[in-house]
GUKOL-578597 format. One record per residue (C-alpha): residue in three letters; x, y, z; residue number from 1. Coordinates in steps of 0.2 Angstrom, whole numbers, plus 2048, in hexadecimal, padded with zeros to 3 digits. Example, Ala and Ser with C-alpha at 12.3 -4.5 7.8 and 13.67 -1.06 7.14 Angstrom:
residu,u,v,w,num
ala,83E,7EA,827,1
ser,844,7FB,824,2
This chain:
residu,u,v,w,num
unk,C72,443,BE0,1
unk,C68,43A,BD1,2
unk,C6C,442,BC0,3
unk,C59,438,BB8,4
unk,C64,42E,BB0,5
unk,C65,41D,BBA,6
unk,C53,414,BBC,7
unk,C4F,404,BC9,8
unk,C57,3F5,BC5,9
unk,C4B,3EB,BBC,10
unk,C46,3DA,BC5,11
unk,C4E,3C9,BBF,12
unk,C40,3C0,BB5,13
unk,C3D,3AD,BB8,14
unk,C37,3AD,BA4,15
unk,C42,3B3,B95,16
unk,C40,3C2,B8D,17
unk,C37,3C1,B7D,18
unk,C38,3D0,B72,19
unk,C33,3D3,B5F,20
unk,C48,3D1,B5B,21
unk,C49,3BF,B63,22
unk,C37,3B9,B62,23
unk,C37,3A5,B5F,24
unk,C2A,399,B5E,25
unk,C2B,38C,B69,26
unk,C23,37C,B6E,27
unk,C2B,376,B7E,28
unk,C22,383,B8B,29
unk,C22,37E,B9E,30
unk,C14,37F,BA9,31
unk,C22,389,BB4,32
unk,C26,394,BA6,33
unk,C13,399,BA3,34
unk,C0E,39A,BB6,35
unk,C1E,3A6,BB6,36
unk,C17,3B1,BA8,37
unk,C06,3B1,BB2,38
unk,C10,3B6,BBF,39
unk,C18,3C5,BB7,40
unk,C12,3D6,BBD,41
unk,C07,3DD,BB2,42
unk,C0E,3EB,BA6,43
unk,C1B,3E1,BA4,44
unk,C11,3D2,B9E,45
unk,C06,3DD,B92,46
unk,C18,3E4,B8A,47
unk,C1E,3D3,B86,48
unk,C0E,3CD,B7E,49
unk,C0D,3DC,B76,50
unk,C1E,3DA,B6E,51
unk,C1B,3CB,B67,52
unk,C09,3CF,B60,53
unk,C11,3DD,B56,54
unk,C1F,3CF,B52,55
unk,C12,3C5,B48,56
unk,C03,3CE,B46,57
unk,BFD,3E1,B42,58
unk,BF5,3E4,B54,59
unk,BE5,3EF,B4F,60
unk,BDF,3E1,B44,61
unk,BD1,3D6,B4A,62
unk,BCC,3C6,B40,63
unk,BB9,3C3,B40,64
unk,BAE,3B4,B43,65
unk,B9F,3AE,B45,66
unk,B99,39D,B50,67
unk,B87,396,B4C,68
unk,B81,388,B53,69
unk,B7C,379,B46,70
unk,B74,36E,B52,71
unk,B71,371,B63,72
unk,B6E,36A,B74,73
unk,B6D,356,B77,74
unk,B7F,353,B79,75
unk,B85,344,B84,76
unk,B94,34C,B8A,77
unk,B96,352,B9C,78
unk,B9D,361,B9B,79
unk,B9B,36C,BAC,80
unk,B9B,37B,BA1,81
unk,B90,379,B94,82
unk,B7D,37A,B92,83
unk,B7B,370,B83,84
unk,B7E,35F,B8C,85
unk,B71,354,B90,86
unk,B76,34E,BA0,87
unk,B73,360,BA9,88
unk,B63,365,BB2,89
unk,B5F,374,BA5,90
unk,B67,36B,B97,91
unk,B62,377,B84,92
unk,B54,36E,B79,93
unk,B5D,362,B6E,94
unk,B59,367,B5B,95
unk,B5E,35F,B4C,96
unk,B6A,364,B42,97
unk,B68,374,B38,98
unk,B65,372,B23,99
unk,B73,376,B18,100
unk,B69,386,B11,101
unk,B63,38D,B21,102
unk,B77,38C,B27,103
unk,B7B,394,B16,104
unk,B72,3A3,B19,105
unk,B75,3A7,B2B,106
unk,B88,3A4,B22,107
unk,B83,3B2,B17,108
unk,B7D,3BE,B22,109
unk,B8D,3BB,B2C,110
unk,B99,3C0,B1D,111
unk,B8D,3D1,B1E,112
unk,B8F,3D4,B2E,113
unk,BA2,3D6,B2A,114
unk,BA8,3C2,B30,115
unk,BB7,3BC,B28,116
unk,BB5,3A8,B2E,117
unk,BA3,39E,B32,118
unk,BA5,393,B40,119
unk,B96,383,B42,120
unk,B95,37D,B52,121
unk,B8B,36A,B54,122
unk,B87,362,B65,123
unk,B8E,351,B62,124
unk,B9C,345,B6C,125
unk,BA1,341,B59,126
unk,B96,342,B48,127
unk,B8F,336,B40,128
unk,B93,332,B30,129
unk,B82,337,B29,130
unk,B82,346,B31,131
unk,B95,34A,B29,132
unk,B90,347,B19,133
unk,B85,35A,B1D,134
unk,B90,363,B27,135
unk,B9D,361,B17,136
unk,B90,368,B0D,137
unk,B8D,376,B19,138
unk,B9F,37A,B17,139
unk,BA2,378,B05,140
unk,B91,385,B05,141
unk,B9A,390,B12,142
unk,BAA,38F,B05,143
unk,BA1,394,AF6,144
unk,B9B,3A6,B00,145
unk,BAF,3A9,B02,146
unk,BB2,3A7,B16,147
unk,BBC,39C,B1E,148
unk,BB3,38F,B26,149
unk,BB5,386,B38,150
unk,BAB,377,B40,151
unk,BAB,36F,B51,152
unk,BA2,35F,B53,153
unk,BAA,354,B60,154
unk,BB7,348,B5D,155
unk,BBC,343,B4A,156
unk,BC4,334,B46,157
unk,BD4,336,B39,158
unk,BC5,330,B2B,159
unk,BB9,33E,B2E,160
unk,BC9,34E,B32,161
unk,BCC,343,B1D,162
unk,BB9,349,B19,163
unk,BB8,359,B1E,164
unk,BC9,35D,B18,165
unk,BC1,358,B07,166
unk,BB4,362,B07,167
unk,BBF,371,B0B,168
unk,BBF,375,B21,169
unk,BCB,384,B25,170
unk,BCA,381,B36,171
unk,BC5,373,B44,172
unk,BC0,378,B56,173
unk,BC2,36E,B64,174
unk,BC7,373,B75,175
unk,BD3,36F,B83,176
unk,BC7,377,B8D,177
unk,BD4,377,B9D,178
unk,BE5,36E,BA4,179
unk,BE8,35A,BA5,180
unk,BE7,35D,BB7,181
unk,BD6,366,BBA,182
unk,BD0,35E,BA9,183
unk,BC7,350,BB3,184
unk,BBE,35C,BBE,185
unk,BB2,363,BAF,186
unk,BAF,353,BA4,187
unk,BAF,340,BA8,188
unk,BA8,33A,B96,189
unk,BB7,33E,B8C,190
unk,BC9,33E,B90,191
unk,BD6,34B,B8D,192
unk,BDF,33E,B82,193
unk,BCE,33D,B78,194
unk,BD2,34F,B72,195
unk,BE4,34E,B6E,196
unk,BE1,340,B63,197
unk,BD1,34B,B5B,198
unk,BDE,358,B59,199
unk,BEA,34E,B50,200
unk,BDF,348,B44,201
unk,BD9,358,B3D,202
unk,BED,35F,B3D,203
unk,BF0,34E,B33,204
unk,BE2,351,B28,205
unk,BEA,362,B23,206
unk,BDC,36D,B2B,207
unk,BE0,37B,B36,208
unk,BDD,37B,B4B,209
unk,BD3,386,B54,210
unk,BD7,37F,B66,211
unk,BD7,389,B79,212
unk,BCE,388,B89,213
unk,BC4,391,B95,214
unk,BC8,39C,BA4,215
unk,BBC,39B,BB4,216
unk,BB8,389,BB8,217
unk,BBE,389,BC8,218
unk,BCF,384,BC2,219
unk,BDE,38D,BCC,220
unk,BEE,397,BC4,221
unk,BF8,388,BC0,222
unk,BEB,381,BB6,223
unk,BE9,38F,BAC,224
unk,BFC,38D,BA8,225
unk,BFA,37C,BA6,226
unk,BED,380,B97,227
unk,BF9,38C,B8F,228
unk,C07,380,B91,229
unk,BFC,370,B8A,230
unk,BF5,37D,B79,231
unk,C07,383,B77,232
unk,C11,371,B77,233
unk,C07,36A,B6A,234
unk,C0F,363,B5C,235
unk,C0A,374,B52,236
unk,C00,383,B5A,237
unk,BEE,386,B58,238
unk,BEC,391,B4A,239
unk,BE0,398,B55,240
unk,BDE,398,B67,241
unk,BCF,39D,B6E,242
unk,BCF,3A2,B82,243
unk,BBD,3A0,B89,244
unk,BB5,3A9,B97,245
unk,BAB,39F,BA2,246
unk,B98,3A3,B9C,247
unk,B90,39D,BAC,248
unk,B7F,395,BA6,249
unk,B72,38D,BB4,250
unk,B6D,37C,BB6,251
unk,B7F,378,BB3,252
unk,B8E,372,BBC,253
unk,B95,385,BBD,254
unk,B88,38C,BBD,255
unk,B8F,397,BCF,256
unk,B9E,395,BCB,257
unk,BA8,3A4,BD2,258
unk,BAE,3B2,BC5,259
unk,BC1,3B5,BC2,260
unk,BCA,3C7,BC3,261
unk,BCA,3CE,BB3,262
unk,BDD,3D1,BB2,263
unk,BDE,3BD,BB4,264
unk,BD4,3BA,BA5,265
unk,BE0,3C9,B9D,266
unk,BEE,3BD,BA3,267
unk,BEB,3AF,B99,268
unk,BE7,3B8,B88,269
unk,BFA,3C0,B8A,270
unk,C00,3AE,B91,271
unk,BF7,3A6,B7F,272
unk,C01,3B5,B77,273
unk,C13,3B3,B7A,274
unk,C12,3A1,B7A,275
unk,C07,3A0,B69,276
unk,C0E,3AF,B61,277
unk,C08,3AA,B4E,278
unk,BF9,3A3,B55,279
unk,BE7,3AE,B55,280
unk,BE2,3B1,B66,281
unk,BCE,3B3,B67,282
unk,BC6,3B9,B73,283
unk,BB6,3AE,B75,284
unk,BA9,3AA,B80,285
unk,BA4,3B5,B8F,286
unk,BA6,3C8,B85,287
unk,B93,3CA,B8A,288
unk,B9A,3CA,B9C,289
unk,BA9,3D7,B9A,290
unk,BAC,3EA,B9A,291
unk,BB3,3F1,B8B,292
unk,BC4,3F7,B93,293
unk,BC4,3E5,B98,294
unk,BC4,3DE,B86,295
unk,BCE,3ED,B80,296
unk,BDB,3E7,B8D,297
unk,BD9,3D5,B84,298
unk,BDD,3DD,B75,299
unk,BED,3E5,B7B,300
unk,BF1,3D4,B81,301
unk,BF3,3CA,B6F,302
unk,BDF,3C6,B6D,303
unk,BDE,3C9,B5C,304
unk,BCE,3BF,B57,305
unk,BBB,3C2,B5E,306
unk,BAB,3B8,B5A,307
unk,B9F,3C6,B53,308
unk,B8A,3C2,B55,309
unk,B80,3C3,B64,310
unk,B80,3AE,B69,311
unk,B8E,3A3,B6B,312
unk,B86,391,B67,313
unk,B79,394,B76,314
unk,B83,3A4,B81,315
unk,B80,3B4,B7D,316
unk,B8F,3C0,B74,317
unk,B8F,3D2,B73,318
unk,B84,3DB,B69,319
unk,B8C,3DF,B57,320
unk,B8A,3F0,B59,321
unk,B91,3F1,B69,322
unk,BA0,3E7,B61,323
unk,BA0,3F5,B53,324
unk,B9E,400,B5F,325
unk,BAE,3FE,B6A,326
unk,BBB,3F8,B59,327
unk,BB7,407,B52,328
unk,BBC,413,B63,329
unk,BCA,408,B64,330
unk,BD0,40D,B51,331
unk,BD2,3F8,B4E,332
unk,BCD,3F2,B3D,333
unk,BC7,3E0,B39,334
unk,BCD,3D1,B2F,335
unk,BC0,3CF,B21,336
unk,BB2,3DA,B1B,337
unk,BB5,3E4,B29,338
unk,BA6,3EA,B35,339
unk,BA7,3FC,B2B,340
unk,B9D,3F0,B1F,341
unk,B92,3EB,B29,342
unk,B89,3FB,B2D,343
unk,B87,402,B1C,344
């Protein structure tokens, strides 16, 4: 008769056990090895990113940022996803690019609202140099107020990551977007390669990566692994990796594209966890379009990063209240100012 103290035989994993005593930072994950983790039922997933989050991290900590747009719409791109390019049927307005002063003060009103870094987001293939020149004033601005700053503005050539190194970049955005393999299904006008080398530029140019994807383009599991494999065998991790949500916008390539489970999204934020442990993990894009326990269960996951303000470039982002809202139930507390801050 049992005496409650045998238990069932724990199944044999098809991924190693990582826990906070053996953790290691490794860049020579296999698609296999991710497709496993994805793979792994789910409490048992959730205990292993958890482990390692703790490992490197203090999990009720959230780090703060907020994305504007710099210059929107017009872009020559054909990305399936995005709205801003100007080959779709409902393409956004092009405007020209903002003015230093007017990017400083939504800068400002960002460090009140409790943001810790300022993102600038610019609808271009790559700058021009002209244009450069007043993006590097825009950051040496945003520097000034005392928040990190962060750019994405296409490709960069080694000359340009120099520049805005110089004027003082924390951070350079700039996707993988999906795998190599389903890569070729959501842009034509720039090649995966394209973005590697973009990425190498700015690691050489002594700038910190902001580098991930997005979940819901139609792609299937494997390529979901296969992003996490190509973010976590680069030379160096992203510093931060942001996992996007599929905003489905009309007029564009995927626009009906069909929504993904929840628990899969969940998936890859734990996937981005254990094999990025020192890296933040944001939860970006598409928050407009989940449940709080869903987002509370990204949290749980490793996500340790959120974009705070009610637009992302030209898709709408929670409300910041409702943002407040849900951290404070939750007892989390933010990197930065804090959003205590911002309702005084």
């Amino acid at each position: 008769m049992p005496d409650g103290s045998s238990s069932v035989a724990r199944p044999t994993s098809p991924v190693p056990v990582v826990t906070s005593t053996d953790a290691e930072v490794r860049n020579d994950w296999t698609v296999a090895e991710i497709q496993a983790l994805l793979d792994l039922p789910f409490p048992e997933l959730m205990f292993r990113a958890q482990a390692l989050h703790r490992t490197y991290f203090d999990p009720t900590d959230i780090q703060i940022s907020t994305l504007l747009s710099i210059k929107t719409g017009g872009c020559p791109e054909d990305c399936a996803y995005c709205p801003q390019s100007a080959r779709h049927e409902k393409s956004v307005k092009a405007d020209r690019l903002m003015a230093v002063e007017k990017v400083l003060d939504e800068a400002r009103k960002a460090k009140n609202a409790g943001a810790s870094r300022f993102c600038m987001g610019a609808a271009w293939r790559s700058p021009k140099d002209h244009d450069l020149e007043t993006v590097c004033a825009m950051v040496e601005g945003v520097k000034e107020l005392g928040l990190e700053t962060c750019v994405t503005l296409g490709m960069l050539d080694s000359a340009q990551a120099g520049k805005l190194k110089d004027a003082g970049l924390d951070y350079y955005n700039h996707n993988l977007d999906t795998s190599p393999e389903f890569y070729g299904e959501i842009i034509s006008t720039r090649t995966y390669q394209d973005r590697l080398d973009t990425l190498s530029n700015v690691r050489d140019a002594g700038i910190n990566v902001c580098c991930g994807g997005i979940v819901g383009m139609g792609e299937n599991e494997t390529d979901r692994a296969g992003l996490i494999a190509a973010l976590a065998t680069l030379p160096t991790h992203p510093e931060s990796v942001p996992i996007n949500l599929l905003v489905r916008v009309k007029g564009t390539p995927l626009g009906e594209a069909e929504e993904i489970d929840p628990f899969d999204f969940v998936r890859m934020i734990a996937a981005a966890r254990i094999t990025m442990p020192k890296s933040r993990v944001r939860l970006a894009a598409g928050r407009e379009n989940m449940s709080d326990e869903t987002q509370t269960l990204c949290f749980l996951a490793g996500a340790n990063s959120i974009f705070y303000g009610e637009r992302l470039l030209t898709t709408p982002n929670p409300q910041a209240q409702r943002d407040r809202k849900l951290l404070d139930r939750l007892g989390m507390h933010t990197t930065g100012i804090g959003l205590e801050a911002a309702q005084a």
